[in-house]
N, CA and C atoms of all chains as a GROMACS GRO file, in nm:
protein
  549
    1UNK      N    1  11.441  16.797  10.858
    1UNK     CA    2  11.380  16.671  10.907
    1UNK      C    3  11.470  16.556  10.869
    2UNK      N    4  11.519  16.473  10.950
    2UNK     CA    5  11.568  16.354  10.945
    2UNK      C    6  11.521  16.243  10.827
    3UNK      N    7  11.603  16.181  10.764
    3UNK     CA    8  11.567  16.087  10.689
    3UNK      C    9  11.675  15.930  10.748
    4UNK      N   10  11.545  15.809  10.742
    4UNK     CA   11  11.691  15.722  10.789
    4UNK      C   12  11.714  15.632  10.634
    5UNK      N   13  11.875  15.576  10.716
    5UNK     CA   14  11.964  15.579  10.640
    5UNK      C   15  11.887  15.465  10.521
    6UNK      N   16  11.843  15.369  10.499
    6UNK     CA   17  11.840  15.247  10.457
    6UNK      C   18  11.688  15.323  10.360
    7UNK      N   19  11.646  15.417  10.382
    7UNK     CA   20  11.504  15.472  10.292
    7UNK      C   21  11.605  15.533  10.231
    8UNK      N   22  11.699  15.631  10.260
    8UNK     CA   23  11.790  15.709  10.152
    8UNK      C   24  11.851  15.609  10.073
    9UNK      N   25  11.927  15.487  10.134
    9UNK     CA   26  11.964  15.365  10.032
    9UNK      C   27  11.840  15.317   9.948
   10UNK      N   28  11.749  15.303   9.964
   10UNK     CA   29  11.651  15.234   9.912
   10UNK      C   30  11.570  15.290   9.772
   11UNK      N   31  11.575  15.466   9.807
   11UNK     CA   32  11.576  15.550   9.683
   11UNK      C   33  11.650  15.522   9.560
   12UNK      N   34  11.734  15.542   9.635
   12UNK     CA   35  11.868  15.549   9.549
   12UNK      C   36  11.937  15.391   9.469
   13UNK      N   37  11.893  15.316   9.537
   13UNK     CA   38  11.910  15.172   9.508
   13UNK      C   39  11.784  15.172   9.370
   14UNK      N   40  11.690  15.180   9.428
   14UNK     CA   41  11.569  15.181   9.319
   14UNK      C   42  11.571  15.280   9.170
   15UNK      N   43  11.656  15.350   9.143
   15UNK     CA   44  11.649  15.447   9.053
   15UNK      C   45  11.762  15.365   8.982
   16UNK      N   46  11.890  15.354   9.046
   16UNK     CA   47  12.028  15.271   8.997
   16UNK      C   48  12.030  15.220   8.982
   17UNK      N   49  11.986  15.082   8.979
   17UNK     CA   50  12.068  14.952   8.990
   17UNK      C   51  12.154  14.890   9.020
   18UNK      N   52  12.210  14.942   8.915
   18UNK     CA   53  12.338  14.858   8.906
   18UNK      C   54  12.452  14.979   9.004
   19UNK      N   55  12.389  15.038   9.095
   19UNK     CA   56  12.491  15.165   9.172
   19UNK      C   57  12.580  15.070   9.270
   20UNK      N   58  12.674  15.141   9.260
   20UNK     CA   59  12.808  15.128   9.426
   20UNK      C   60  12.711  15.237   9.481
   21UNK      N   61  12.686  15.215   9.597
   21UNK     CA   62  12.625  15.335   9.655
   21UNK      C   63  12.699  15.338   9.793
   22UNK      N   64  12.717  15.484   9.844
   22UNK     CA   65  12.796  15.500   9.956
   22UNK      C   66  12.783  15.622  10.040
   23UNK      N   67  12.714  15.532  10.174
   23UNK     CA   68  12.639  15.677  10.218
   23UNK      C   69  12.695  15.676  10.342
   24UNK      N   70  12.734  15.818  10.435
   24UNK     CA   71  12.782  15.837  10.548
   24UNK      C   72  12.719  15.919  10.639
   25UNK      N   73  12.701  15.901  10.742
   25UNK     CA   74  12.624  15.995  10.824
   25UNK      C   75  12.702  16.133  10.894
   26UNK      N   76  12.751  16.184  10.862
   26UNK     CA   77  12.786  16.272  10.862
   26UNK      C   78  12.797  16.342  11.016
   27UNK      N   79  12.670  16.372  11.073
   27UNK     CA   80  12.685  16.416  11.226
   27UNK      C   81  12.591  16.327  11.275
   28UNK      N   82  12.575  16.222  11.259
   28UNK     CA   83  12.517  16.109  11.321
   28UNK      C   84  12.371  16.149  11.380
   29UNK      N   85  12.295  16.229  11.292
   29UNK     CA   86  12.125  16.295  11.331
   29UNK      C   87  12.036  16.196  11.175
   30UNK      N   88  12.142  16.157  11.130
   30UNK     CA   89  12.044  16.113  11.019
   30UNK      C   90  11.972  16.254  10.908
   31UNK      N   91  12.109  16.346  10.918
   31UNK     CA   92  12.023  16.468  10.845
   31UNK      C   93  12.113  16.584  10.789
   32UNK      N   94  12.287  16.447  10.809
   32UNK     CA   95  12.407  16.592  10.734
   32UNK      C   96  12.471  16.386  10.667
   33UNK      N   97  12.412  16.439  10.567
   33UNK     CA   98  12.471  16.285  10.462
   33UNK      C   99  12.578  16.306  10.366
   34UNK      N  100  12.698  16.200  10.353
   34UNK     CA  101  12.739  16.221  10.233
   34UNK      C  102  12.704  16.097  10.138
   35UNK      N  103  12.693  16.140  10.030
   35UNK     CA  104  12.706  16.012   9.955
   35UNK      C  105  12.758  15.991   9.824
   36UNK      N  106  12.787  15.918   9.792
   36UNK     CA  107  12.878  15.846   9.674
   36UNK      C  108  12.813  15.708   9.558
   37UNK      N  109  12.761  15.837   9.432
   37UNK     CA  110  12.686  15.701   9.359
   37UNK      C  111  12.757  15.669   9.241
   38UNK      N  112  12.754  15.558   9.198
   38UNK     CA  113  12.872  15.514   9.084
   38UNK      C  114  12.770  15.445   9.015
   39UNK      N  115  12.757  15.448   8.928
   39UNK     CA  116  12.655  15.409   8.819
   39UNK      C  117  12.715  15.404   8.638
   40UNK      N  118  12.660  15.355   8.562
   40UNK     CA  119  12.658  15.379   8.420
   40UNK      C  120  12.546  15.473   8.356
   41UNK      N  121  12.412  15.462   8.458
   41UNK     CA  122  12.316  15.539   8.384
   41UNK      C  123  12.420  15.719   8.379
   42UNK      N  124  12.529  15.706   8.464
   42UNK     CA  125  12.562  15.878   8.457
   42UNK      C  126  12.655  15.945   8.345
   43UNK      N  127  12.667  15.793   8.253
   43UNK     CA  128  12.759  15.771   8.106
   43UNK      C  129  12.708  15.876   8.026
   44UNK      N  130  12.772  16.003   8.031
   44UNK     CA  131  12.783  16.098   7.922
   44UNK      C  132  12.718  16.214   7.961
   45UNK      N  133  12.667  16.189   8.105
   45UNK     CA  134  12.612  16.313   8.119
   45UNK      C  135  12.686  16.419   8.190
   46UNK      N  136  12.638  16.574   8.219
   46UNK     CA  137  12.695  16.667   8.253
   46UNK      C  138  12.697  16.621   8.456
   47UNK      N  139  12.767  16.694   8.517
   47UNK     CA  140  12.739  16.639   8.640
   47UNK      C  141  12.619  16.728   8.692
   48UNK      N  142  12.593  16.807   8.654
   48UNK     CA  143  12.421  16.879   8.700
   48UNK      C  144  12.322  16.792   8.667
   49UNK      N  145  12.353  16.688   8.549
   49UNK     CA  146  12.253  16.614   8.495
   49UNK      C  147  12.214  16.500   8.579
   50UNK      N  148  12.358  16.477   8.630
   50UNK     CA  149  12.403  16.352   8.713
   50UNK      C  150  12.346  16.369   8.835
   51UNK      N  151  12.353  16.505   8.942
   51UNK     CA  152  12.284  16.511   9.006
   51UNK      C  153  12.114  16.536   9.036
   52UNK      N  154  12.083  16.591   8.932
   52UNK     CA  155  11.988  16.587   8.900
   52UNK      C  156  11.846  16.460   8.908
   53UNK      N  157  11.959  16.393   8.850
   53UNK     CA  158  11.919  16.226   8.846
   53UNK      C  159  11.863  16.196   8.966
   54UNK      N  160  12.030  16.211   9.060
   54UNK     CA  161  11.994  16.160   9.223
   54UNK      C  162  11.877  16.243   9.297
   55UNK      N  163  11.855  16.360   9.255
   55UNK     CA  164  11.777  16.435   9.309
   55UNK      C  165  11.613  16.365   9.322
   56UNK      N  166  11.608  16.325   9.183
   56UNK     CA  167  11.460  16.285   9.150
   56UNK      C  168  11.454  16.156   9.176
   57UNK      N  169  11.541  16.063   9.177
   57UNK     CA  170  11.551  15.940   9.247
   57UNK      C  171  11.505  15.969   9.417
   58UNK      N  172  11.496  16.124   9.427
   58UNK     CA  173  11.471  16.121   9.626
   58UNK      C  174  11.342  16.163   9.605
   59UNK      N  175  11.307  16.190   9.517
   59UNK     CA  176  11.164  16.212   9.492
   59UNK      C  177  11.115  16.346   9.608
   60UNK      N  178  11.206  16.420   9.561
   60UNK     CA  179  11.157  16.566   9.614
   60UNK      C  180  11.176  16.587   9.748
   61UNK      N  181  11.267  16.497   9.811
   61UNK     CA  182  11.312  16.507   9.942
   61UNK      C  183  11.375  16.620   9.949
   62UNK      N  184  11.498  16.611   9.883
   62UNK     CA  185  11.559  16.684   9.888
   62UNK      C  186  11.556  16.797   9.856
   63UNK      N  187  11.596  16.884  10.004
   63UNK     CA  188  11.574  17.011  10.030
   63UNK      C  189  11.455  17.049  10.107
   64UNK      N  190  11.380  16.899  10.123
   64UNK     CA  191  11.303  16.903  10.244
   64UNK      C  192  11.313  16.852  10.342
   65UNK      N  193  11.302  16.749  10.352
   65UNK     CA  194  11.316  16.649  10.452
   65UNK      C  195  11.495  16.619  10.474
   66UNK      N  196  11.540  16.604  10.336
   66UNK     CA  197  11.679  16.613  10.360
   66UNK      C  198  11.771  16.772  10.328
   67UNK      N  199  11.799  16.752  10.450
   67UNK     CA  200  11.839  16.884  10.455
   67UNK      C  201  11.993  16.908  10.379
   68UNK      N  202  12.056  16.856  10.446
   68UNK     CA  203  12.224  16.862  10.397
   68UNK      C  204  12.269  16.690  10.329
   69UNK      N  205  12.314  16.703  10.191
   69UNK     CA  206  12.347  16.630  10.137
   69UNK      C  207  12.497  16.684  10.072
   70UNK      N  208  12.613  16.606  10.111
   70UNK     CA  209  12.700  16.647   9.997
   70UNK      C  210  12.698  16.510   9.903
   71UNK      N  211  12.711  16.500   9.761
   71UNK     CA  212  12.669  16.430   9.659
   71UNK      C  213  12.758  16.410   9.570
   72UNK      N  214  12.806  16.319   9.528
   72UNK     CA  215  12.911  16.260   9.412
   72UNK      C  216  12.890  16.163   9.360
   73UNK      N  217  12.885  16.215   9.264
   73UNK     CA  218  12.856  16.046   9.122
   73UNK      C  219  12.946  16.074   9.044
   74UNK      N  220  12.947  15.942   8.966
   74UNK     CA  221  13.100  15.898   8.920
   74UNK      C  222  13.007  15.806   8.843
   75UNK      N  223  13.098  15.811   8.689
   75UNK     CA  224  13.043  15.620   8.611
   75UNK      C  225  13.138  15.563   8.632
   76UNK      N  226  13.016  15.466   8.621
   76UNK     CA  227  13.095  15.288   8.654
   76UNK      C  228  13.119  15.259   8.515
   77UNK      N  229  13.254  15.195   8.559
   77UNK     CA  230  13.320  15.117   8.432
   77UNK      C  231  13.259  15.007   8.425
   78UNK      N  232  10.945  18.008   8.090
   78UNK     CA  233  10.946  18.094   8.144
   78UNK      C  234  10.780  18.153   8.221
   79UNK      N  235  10.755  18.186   8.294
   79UNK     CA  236  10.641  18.246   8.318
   79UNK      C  237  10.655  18.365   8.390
   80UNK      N  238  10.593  18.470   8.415
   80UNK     CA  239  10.625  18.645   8.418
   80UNK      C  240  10.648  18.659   8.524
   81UNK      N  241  10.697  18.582   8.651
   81UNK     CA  242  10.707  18.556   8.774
   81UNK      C  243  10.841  18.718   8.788
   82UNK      N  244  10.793  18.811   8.858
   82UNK     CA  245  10.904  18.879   8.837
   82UNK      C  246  11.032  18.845   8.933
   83UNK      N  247  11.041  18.712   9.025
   83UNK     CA  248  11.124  18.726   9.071
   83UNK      C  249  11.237  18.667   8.978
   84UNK      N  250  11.197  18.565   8.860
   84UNK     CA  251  11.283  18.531   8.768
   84UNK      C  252  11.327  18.663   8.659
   85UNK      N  253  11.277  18.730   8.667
   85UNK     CA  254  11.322  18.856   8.578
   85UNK      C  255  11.416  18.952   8.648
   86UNK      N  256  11.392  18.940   8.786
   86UNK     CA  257  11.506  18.960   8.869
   86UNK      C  258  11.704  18.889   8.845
   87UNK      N  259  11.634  18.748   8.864
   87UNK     CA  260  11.708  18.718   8.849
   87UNK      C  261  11.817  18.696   8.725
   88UNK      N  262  11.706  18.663   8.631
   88UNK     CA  263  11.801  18.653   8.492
   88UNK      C  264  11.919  18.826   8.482
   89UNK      N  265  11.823  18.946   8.522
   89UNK     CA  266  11.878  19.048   8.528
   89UNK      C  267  12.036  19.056   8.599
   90UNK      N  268  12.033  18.979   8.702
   90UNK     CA  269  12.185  18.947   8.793
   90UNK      C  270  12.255  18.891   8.685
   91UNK      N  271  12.246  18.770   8.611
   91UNK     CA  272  12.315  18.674   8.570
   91UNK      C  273  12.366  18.722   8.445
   92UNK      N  274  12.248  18.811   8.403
   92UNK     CA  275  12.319  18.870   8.271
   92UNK      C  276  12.401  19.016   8.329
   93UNK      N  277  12.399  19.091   8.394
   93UNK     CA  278  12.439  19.151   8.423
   93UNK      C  279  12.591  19.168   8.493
   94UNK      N  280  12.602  19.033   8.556
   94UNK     CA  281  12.778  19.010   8.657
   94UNK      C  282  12.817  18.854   8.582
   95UNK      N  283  12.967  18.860   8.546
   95UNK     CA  284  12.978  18.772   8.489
   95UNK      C  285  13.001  18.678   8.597
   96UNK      N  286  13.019  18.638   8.723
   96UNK     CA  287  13.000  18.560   8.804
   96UNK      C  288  12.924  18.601   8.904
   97UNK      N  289  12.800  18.546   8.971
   97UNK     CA  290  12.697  18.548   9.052
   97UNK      C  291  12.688  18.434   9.178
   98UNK      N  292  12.736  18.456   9.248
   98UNK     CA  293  12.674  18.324   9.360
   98UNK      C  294  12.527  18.330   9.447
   99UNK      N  295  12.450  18.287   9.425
   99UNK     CA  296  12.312  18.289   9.508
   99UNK      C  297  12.342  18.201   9.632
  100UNK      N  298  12.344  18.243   9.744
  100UNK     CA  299  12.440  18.203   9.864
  100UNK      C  300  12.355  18.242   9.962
  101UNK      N  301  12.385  18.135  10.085
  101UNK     CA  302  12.306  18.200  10.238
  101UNK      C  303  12.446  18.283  10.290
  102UNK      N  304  12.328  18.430  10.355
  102UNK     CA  305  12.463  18.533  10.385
  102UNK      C  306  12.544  18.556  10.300
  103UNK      N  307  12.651  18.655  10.296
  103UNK     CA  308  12.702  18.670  10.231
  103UNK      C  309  12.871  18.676  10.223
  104UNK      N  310  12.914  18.748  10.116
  104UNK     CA  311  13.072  18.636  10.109
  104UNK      C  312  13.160  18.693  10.236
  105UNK      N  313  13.123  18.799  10.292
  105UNK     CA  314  13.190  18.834  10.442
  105UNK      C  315  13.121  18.712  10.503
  106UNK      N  316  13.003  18.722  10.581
  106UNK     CA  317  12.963  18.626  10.670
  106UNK      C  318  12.894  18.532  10.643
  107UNK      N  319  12.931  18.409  10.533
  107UNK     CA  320  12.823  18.284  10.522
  107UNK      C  321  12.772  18.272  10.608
  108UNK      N  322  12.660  18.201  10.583
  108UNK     CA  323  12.559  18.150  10.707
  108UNK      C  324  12.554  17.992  10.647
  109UNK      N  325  12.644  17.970  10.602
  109UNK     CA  326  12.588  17.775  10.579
  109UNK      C  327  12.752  17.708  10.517
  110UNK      N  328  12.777  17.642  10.565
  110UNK     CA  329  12.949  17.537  10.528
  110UNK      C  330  12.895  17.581  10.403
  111UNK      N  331  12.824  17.512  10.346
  111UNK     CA  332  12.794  17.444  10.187
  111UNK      C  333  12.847  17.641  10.130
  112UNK      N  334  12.774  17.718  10.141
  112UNK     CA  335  12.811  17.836  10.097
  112UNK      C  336  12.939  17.896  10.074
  113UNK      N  337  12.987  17.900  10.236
  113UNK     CA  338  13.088  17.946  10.260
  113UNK      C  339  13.211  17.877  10.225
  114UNK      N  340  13.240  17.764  10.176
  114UNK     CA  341  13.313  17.656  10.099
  114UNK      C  342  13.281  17.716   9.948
  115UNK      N  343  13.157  17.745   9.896
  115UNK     CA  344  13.210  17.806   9.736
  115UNK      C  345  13.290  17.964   9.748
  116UNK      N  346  13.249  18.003   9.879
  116UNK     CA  347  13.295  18.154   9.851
  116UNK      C  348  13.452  18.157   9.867
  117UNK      N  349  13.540  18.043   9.966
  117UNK     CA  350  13.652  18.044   9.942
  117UNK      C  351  13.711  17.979   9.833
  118UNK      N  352  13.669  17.914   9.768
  118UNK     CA  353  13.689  17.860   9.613
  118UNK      C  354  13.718  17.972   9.510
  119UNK      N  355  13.608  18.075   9.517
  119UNK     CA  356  13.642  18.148   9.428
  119UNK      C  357  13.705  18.283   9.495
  120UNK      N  358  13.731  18.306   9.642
  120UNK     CA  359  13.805  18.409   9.624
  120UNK      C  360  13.956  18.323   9.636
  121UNK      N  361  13.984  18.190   9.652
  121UNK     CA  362  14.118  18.172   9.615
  121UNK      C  363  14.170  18.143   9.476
  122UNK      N  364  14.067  18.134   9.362
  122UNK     CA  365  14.094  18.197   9.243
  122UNK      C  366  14.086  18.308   9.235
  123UNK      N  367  14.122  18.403   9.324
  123UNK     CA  368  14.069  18.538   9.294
  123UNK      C  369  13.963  18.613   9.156
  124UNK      N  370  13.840  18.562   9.186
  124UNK     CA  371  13.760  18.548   9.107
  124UNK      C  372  13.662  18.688   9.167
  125UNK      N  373  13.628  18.774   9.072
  125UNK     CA  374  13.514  18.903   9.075
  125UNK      C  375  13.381  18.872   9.099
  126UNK      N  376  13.324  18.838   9.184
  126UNK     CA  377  13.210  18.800   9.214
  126UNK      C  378  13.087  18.889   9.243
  127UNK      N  379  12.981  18.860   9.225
  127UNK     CA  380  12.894  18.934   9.285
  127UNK      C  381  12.852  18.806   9.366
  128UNK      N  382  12.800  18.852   9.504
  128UNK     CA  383  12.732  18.787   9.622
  128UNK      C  384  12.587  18.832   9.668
  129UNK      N  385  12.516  18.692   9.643
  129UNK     CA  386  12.340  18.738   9.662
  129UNK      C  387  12.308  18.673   9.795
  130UNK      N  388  12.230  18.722   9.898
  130UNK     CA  389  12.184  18.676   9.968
  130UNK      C  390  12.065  18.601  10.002
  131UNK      N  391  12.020  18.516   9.968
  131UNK     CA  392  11.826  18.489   9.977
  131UNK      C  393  11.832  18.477  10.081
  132UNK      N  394  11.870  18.470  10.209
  132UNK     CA  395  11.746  18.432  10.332
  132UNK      C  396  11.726  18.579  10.363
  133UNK      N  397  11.775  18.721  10.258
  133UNK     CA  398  11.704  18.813  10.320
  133UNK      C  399  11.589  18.806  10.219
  134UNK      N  400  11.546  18.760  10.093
  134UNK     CA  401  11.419  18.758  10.061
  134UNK      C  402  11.380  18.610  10.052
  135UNK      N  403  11.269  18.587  10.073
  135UNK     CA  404  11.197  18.436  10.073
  135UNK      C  405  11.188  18.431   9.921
  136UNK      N  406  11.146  18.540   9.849
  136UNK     CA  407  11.042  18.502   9.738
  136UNK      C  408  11.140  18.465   9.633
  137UNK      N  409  11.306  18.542   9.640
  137UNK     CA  410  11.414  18.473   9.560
  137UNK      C  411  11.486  18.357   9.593
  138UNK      N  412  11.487  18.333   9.707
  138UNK     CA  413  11.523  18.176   9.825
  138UNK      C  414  11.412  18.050   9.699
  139UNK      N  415  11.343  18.110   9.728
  139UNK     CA  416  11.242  18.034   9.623
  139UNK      C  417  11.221  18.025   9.507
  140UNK      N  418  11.247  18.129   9.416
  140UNK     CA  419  11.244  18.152   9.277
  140UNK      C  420  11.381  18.094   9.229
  141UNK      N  421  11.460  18.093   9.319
  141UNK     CA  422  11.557  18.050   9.257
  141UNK      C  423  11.610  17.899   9.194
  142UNK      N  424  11.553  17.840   9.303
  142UNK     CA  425  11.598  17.692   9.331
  142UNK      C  426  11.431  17.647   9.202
  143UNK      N  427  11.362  17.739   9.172
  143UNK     CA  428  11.292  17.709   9.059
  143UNK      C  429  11.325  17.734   8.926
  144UNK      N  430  11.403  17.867   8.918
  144UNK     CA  431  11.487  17.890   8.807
  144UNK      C  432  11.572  17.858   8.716
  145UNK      N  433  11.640  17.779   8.818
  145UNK     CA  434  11.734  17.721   8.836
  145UNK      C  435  11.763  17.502   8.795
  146UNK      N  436  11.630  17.491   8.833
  146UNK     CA  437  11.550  17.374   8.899
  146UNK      C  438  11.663  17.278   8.952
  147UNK      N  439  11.681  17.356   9.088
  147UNK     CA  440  11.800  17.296   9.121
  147UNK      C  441  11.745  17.327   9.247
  148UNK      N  442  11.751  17.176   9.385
  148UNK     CA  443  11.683  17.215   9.474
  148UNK      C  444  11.725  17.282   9.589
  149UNK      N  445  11.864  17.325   9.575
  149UNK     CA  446  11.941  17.325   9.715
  149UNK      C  447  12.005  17.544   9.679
  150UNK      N  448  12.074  17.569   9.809
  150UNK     CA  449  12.178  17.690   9.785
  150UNK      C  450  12.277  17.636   9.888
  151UNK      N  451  12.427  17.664   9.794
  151UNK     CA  452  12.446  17.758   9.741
  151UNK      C  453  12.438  17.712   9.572
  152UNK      N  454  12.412  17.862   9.451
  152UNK     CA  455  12.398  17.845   9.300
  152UNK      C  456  12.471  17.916   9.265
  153UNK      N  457  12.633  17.851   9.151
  153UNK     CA  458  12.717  17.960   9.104
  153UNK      C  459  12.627  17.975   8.946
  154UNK      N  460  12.671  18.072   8.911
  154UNK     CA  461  12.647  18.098   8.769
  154UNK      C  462  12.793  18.189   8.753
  155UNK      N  463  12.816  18.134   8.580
  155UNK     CA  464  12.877  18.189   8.533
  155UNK      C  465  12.881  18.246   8.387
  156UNK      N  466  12.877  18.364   8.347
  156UNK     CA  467  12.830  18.366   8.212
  156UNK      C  468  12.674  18.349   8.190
  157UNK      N  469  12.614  18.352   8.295
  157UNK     CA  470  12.460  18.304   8.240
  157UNK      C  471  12.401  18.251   8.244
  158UNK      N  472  12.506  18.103   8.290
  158UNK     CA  473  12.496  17.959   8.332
  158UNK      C  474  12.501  17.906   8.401
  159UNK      N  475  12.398  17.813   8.475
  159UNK     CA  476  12.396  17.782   8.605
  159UNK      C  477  12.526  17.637   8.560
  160UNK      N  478  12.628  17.658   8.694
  160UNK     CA  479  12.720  17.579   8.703
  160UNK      C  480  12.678  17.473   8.800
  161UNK      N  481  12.623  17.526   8.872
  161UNK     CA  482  12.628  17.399   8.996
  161UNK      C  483  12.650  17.438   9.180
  162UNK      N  484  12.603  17.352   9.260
  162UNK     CA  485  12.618  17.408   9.390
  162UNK      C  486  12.758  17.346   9.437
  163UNK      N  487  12.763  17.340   9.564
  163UNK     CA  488  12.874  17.313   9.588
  163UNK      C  489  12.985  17.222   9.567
  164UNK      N  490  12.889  17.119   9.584
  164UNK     CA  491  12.945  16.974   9.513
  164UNK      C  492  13.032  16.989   9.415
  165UNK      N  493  12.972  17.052   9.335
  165UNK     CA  494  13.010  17.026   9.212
  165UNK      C  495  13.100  17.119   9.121
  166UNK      N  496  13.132  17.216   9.197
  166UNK     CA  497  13.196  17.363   9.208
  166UNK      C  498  13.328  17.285   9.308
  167UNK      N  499  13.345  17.221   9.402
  167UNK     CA  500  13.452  17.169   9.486
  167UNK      C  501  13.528  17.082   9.407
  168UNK      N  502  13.428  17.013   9.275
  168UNK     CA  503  13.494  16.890   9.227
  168UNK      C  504  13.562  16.931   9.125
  169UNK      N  505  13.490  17.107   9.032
  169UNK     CA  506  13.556  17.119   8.896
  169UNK      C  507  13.649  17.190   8.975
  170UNK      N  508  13.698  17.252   9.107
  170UNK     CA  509  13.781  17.314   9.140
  170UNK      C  510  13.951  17.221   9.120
  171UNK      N  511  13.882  17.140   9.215
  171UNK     CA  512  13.984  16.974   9.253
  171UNK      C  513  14.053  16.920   9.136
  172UNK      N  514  13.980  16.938   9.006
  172UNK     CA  515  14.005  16.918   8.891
  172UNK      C  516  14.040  16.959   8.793
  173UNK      N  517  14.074  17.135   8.826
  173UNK     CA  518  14.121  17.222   8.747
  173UNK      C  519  14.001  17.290   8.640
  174UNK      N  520  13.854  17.208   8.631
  174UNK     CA  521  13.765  17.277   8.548
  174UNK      C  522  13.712  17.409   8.574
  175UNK      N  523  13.737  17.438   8.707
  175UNK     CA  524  13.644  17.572   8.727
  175UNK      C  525  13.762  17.702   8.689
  176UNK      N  526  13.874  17.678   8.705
  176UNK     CA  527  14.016  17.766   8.655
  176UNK      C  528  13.976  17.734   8.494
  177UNK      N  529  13.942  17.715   8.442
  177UNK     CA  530  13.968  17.684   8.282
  177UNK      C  531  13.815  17.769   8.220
  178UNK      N  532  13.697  17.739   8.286
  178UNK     CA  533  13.634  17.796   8.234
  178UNK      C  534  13.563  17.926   8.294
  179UNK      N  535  13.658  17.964   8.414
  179UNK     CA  536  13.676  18.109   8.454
  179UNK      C  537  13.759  18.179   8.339
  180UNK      N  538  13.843  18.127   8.353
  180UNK     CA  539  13.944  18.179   8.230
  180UNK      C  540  13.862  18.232   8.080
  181UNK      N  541  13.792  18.108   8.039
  181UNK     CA  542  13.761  18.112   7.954
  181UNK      C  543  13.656  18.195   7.909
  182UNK      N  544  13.565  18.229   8.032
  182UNK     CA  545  13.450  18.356   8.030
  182UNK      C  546  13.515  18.420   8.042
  183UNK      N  547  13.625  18.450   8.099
  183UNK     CA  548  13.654  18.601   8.195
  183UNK      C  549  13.660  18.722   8.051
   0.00000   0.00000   0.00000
């Protein structure tokens, strides 16, 4: 199921803050995303942890509604 | 833990093969990019794998991504340990981590 773009920003905005966030549509259905979060909250953690994070920031979307996500976080300096 | 036997299944794989991929289809014929992108990762480390299929059972498709608590497939494990899906298996590749701590289980 499709998710649009600016509710996936809006998750993800709301969990971060202070994120670079960077999302691409991938095959233009609103439902093969990439995205790119840069944050400090991801300071020291493992990157399973890191995604993890983003995961629950979608509040259980993912893997439902969003189907294909490729995902990269990075800390912010 | 709870007596769910499909997790007793599974821990049984993980302890059993020192690398495990829980994957759609399998490492001849992925059935999903995301999959079939870890399976050439590790056979161009020429890495000993065992290859699991869940969309032939639902009840491990499911147990897993609970096991695991990780919501997506494909799931490497190595040693025991859940490493990560693709993402993140592409990035320690890119980076030389997944050669280092192949090595380092092997």
């Amino acid at each position: 199921m499709p998710l649009e773009k600016n509710i996936l920003q809006n998750l993800i905005k709301d969990a971060f803050p202070d994120a670079d966030i960077k999302i691409v549509d991938l095959a233009g259905d609103n439902d093969h995303w990439s995205v790119e979060v840069e944050s400090e909250a991801f300071e020291g953690q493992t990157r399973i942890k890191q995604h993890k994070m983003v995961y629950e920031a979608l509040q259980g979307k993912m893997g439902g509604e969003l189907h294909a996500m490729q995902l990269k976080t990075k800390v912010k300096n | 833990m709870s007596d769910n036997p499909v997790f007793k299944a599974i821990q049984e794989e993980i302890d059993n093969n020192n690398v495990v991929l829980f994957m759609k289809g399998n490492a001849k014929f992925p059935q999903c990019g995301f999959s079939a992108l870890v399976v050439s990762v590790l056979q161009k480390l020429d890495v000993n794998f065992k290859d699991i299929n869940v969309l032939l059972d639902p009840e491990l498709r499911e147990g897993i991504k609970q096991f695991s608590d990780w919501p997506t497939i494909p799931q490497l494990y190595v040693n025991g340990e859940f490493i990560g899906g693709c993402d993140i298996v592409k990035e320690m590749y890119e980076e030389g981590e997944l050669q280092e701590l192949l090595k380092a289980e092997a």
